[in-house]
C-alpha positions as CSV (number, residue, x, y, z in Angstrom):
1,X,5.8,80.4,57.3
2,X,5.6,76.9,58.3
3,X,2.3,76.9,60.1
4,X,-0.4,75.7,58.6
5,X,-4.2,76.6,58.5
6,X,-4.8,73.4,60.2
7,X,-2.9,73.6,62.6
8,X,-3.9,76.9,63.4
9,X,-7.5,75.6,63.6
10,X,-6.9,72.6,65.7
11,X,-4.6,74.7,68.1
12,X,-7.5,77.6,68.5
13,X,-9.6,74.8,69.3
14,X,-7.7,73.8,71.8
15,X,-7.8,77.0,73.8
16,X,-10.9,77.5,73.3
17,X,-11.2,79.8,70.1
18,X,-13.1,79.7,67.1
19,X,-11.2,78.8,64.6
20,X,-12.9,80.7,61.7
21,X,-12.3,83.5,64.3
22,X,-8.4,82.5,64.5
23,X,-8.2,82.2,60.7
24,X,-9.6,85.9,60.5
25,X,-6.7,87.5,62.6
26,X,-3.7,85.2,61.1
27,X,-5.0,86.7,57.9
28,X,-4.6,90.4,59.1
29,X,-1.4,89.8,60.2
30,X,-0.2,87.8,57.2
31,X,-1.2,90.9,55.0
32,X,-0.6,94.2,57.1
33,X,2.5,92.8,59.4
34,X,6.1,94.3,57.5
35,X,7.8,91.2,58.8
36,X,5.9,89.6,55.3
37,X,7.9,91.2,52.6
38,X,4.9,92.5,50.2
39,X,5.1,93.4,46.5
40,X,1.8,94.8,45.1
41,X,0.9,94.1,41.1
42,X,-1.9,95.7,39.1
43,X,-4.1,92.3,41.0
44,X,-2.5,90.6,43.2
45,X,-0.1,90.6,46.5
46,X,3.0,88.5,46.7
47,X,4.1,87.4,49.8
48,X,7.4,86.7,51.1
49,X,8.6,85.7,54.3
50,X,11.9,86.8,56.1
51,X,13.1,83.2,56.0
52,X,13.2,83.5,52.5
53,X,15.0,86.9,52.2
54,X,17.5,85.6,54.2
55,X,18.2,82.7,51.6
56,X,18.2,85.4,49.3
57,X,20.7,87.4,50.9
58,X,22.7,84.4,51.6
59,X,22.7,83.4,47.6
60,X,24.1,86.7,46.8
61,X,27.0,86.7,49.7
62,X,27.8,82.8,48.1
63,X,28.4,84.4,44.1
64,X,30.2,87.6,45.5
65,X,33.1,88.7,44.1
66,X,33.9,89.1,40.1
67,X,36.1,91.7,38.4
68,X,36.7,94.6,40.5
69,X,34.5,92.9,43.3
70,X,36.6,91.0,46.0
71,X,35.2,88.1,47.0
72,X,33.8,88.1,50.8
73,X,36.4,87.2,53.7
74,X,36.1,85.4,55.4
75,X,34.1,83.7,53.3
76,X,32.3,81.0,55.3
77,X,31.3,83.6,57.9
78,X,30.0,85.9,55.9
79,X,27.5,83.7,53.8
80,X,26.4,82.5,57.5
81,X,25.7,86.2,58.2
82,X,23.9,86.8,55.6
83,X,22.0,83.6,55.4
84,X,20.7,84.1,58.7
85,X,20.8,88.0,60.0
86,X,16.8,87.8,60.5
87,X,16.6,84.2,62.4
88,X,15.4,86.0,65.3
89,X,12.0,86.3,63.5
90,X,11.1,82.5,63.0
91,X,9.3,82.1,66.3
92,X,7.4,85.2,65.6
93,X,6.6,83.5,62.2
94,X,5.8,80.5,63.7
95,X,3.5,81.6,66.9
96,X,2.2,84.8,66.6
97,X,1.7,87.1,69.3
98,X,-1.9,88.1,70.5
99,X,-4.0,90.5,72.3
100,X,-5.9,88.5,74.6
101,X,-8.2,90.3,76.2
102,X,-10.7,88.9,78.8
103,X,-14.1,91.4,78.0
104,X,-13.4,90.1,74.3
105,X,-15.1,87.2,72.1
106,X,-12.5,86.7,70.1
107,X,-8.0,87.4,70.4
108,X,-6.8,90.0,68.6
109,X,-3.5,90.0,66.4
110,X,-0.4,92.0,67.4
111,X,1.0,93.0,63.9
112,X,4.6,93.5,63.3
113,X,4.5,97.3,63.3
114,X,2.3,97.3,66.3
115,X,5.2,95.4,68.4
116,X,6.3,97.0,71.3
117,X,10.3,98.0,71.1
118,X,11.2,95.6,73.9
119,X,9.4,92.8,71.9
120,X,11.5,93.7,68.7
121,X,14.8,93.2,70.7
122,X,13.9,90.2,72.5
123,X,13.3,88.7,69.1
124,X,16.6,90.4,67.4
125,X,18.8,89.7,70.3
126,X,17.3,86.3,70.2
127,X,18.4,86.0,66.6
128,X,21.9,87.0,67.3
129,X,22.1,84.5,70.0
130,X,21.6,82.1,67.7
131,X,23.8,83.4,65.3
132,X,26.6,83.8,67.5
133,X,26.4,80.6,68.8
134,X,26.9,78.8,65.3
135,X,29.6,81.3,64.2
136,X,31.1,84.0,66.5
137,X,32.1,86.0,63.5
138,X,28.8,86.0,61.8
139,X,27.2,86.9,65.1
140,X,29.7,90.0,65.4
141,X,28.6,91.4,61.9
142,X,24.9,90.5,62.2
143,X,25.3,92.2,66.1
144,X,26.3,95.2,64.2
145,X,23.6,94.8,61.8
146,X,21.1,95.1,64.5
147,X,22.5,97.8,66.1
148,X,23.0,99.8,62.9
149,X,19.2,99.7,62.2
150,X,18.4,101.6,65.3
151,X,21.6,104.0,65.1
152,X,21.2,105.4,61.4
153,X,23.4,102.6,60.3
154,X,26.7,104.3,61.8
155,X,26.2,107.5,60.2
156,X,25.3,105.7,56.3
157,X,21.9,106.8,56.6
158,X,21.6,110.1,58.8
159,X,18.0,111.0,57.7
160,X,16.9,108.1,60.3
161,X,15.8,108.9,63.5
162,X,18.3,108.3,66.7
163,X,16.9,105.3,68.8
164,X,14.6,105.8,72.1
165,X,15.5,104.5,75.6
166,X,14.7,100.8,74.8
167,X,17.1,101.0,71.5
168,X,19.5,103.0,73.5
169,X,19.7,99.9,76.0
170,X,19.5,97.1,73.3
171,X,22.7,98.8,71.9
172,X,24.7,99.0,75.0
173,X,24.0,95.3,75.2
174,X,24.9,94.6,72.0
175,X,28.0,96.7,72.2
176,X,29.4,94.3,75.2
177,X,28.3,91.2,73.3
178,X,30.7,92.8,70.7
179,X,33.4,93.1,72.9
180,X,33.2,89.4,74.0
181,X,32.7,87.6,70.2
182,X,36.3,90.1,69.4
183,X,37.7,87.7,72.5
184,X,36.3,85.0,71.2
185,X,36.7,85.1,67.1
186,X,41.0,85.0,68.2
187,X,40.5,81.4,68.8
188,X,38.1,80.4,65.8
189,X,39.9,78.5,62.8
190,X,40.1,80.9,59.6
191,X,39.5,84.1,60.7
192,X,41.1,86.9,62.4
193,X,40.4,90.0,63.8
194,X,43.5,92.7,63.8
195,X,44.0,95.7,65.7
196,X,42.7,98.2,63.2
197,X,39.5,96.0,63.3
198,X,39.1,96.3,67.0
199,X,40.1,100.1,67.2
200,X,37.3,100.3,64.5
201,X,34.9,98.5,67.1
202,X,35.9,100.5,69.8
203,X,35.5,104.5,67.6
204,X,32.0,103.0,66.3
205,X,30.9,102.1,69.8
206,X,32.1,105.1,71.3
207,X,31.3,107.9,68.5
208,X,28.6,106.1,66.4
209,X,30.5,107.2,63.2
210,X,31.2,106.3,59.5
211,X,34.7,105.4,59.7
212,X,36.9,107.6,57.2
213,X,40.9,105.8,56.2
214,X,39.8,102.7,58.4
215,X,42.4,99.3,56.8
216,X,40.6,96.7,58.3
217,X,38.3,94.1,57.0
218,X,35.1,94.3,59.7
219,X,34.1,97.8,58.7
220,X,34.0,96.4,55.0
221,X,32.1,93.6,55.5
222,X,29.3,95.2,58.3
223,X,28.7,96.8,54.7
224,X,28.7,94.0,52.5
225,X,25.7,92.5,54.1
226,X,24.0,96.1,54.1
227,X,24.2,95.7,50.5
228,X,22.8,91.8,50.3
229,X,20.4,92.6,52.4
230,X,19.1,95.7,50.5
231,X,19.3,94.2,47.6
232,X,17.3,91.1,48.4
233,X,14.2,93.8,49.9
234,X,13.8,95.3,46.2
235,X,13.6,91.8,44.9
236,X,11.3,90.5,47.2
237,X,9.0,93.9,47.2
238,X,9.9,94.3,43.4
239,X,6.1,92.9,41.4
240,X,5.8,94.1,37.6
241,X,6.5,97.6,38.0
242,X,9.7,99.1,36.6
243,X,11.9,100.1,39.5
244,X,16.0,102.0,39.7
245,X,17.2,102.0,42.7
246,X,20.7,102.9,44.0
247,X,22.9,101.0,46.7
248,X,25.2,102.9,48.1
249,X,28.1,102.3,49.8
250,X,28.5,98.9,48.4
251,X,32.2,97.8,48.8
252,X,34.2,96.7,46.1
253,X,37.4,96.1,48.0
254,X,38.5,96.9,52.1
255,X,39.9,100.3,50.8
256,X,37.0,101.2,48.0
257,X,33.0,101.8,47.7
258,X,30.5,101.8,44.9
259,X,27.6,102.7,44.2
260,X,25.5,100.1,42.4
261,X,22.0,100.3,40.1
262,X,19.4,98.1,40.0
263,X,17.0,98.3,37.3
264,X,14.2,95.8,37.1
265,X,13.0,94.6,34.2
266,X,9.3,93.4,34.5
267,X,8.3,90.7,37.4
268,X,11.5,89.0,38.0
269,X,14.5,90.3,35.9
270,X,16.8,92.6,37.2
271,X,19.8,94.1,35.7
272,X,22.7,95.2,38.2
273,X,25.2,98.3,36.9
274,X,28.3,97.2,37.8
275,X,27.8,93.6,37.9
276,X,29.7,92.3,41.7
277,X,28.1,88.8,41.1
278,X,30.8,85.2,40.0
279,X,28.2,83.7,37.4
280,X,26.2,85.8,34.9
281,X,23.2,85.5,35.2
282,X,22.5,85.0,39.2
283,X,19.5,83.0,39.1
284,X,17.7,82.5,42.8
285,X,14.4,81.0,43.4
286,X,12.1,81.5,46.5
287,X,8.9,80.7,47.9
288,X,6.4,83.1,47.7
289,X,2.3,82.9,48.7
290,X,0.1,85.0,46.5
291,X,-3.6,86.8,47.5
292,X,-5.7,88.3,45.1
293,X,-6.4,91.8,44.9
294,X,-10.4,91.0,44.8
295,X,-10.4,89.0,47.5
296,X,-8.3,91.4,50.0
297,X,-10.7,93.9,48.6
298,X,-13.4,91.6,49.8
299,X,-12.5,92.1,53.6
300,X,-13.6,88.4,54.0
301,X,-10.3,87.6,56.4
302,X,-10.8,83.9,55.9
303,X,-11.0,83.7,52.3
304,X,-7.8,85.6,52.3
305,X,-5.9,83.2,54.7
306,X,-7.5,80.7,52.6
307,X,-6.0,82.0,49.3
308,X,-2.7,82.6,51.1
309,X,-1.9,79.1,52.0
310,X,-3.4,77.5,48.9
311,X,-1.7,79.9,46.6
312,X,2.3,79.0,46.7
313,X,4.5,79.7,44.3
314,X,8.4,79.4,43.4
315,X,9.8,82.5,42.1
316,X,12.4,82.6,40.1
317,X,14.8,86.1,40.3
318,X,16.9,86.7,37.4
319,X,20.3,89.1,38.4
320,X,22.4,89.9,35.3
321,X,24.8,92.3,34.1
């Protein structure tokens, strides 16, 4: 979150708004919207933004690969992927959207889980653009990314719901989008894309299923950032509570799965049953914002936005085996 309480003021000021008015809504969102990853401890809320995660997730694609593990391939691509599967949400970070409405004395925020579907996939196809444009390869398994979160993940995760009419349109889009980065990854230096790969593209676009006996390398990695991405949410939302969790359908080579465990161990330790990682222990650090539980408590908006920014912190996540 690179916006600062400053800036906020002297923009609001600009338009017209009260600042202390402006301060009270960037607040709200900062602690209600999901797009802030949110861990709760017995006083306090951490906060951590989706630029971070993504570092996170791209950390864990870099040290990939020991002992049964294959390391990612191709490699470059993939660390792009995973580095940046949710740029899309930087502008919202960076300008968030309001309510403005005329009969009011003050804006309103729009929080995160209060967007409207089309506003979600302006802002995720926006961050595939991007991602595309850098790398066509990461773009095709970050494209796949976003579509699997509206389509139960391809069959990984059935208990979802299916996708309404808006979803159901972002994912034809996507799907062509797909189509076109397979044209264009034949022409980028160090990666390929073979024929089971594309017959894998066209059954998942067609059928929406888990492949089953599938030899190519796309299908395999689509998962591999499932599982850095996953894992990075339990760090991030992970305070000094005790958690086991399971990630399933990590791959361990193009042909096999896993099922890993994740244990933490207090505020920042984490033990990881079996260990996929190149170095032991993983250590990543990250930015987080904290806001004490007294003052959310205290429903004074300001002194919350006030804590947020003054409160910063580098976290350091311990991964080991």
């Amino acid at each position: 979150m690179c916006l600062c309480v400053r800036q906020i003021g002297t923009n609001a000021e600009a338009l017209g708004w009260n600042p202390e008015s402006v301060y009270n809504w960037w607040a709200e969102t900062l602690l209600r919207s999901k797009r802030m990853i949110i861990a709760k401890s017995s006083n306090e809320y951490r906060c951590i933004t989706q630029h971070e995660h993504g570092k996170i997730a791209g950390l864990c694609a870099m040290y990939w690969g020991s002992g049964d593990f294959e390391s990612p391939s191709p490699e470059g691509s993939l660390v792009t992927a995973a580095f940046m599967h949710d740029t899309g949400w930087q502008e919202f970070d960076h300008q968030p959207r309001i309510n403005a409405d005329e009969k009011a004395d003050t804006p309103t925020p729009i929080n995160f889980h209060e967007l409207p579907p089309q506003t979600w996939v302006d802002m995720y196809e926006q961050g595939i653009d991007t991602v595309s444009s850098v790398d066509p390869y990461a773009g095709l398994v970050v494209s796949l990314h976003g579509v699997g979160l509206q389509n139960r993940r391809y069959g990984l995760t059935p208990e979802w719901s299916r996708p309404g009419t808006t979803f159901t349109e972002f994912i034809h889009r996507e799907q062509r989008r797909q189509r076109r980065l397979i044209e264009q990854i034949g022409e980028q230096d160090g990666t390929s894309i073979t024929a089971e790969d594309k017959v894998m593209l066209r059954r998942l676009q067609d059928d929406d299923y888990e492949p089953e006996r599938y030899n190519g390398q796309l299908w395999c990695n689509y998962k591999l950032l499932q599982t850095w991405d996953t894992l990075s949410h339990i760090l991030c939302a992970t305070a000094d509570q005790t958690v086991e969790t399971t990630i399933e359908h990590t791959p361990v080579s193009v042909h096999t799965d896993a099922s890993i465990e994740v244990c933490s161990e207090g505020v920042s330790a984490y033990q990881v049953d079996p260990y996929p990682f190149s170095i032991d222990p993983l250590v990543i650090s990250a930015i987080g914002r904290t806001v004490s539980e007294q003052t959310v408590n205290s429903g004074d908006e300001s002194a919350i936005a006030r804590e947020y920014f003054s409160n910063t912190e580098e976290i350091e996540f311990r991964i080991h085996s």
